[in-house]
C-alpha positions in Angstrom: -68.8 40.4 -16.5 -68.5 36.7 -16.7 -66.6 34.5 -13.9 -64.3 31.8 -15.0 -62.7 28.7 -12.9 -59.9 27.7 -15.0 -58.0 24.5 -13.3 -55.3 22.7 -15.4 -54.6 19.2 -13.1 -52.8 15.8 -13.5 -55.4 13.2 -12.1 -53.0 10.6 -10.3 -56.4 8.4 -9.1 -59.0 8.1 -12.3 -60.7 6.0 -10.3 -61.7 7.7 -7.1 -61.3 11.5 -9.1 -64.6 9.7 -10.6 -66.5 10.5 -7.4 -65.3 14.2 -7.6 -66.6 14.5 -11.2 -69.8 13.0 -10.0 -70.5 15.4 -6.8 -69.2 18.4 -8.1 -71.0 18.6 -10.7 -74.5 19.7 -8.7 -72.7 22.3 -6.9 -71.3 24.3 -10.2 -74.9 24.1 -11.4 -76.2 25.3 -8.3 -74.3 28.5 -8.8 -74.7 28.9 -12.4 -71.8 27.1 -13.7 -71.6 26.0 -17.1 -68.7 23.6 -18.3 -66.7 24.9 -21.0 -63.8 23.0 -21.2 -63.5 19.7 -19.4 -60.6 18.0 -20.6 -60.3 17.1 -24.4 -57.8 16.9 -26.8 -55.2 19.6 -26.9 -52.0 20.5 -28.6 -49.2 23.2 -26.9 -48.5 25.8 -29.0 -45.8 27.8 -27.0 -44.3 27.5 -23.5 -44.9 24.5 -21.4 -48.6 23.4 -20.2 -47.5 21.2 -16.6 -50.9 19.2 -17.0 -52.7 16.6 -19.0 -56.2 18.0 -17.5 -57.7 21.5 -18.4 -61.2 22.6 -16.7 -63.0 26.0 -17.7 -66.4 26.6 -16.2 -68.1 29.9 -16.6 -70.1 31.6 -13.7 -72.6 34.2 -14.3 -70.1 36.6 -12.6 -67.2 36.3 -10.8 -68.2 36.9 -8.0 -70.6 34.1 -8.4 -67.1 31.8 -9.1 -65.8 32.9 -5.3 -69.1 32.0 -4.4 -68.9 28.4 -5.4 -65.5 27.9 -4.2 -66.3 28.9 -1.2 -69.6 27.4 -0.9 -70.8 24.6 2.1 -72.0 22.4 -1.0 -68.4 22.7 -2.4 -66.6 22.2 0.9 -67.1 18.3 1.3 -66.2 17.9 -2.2 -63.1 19.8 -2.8 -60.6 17.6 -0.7 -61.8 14.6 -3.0 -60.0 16.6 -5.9 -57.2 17.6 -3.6 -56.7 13.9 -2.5 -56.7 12.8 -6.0 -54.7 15.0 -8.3 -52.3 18.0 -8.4 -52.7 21.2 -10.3 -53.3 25.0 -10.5 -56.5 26.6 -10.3 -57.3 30.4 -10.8 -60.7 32.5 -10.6 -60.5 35.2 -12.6 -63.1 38.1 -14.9 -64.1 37.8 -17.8 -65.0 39.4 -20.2 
């Protein structure tokens, strides 16, 4: 059963969230991450969707996702996002 980070942010630096994009990229492949949604074009269909930013990246399992999170190659990285945007973030199964 597959793992998914799904993370829907508002970026309030572009600039510096650059250096996130560029670090943390490594570490989701190191895990076996695979991007499947990072940002794009999107339209609301129902309710209310808070931020301009969605990211979806697959793990081979979840416990694989938990693993990254809490990984020492993620640690450094993460408070470069935190600095740099707001947002929600959940780990969840897939299917």
């Amino acid at each position: 059963m597959s793992g998914f980070v799904i993370a829907n942010i508002d970026v309030k630096d572009s600039e510096a969230y650059k250096e996130y994009v560029g670090k943390v990229v490594p570490t989701v492949k190191k895990f076996g991450g695979e991007y499947i949604v990072r940002a794009g074009e999107y339209k609301v269909m129902e309710g209310e969707w808070e931020n301009p930013r969605t990211v979806i990246i697959k793990f081979p399992n979840y416990e694989k996702a938990l693993e990254w999170y809490d990984s020492e190659e993620y640690k450094p990285v993460k408070p470069i996002r935190l600095k740099n945007s707001v947002g929600n973030m959940i780990i969840i199964k897939g299917v």
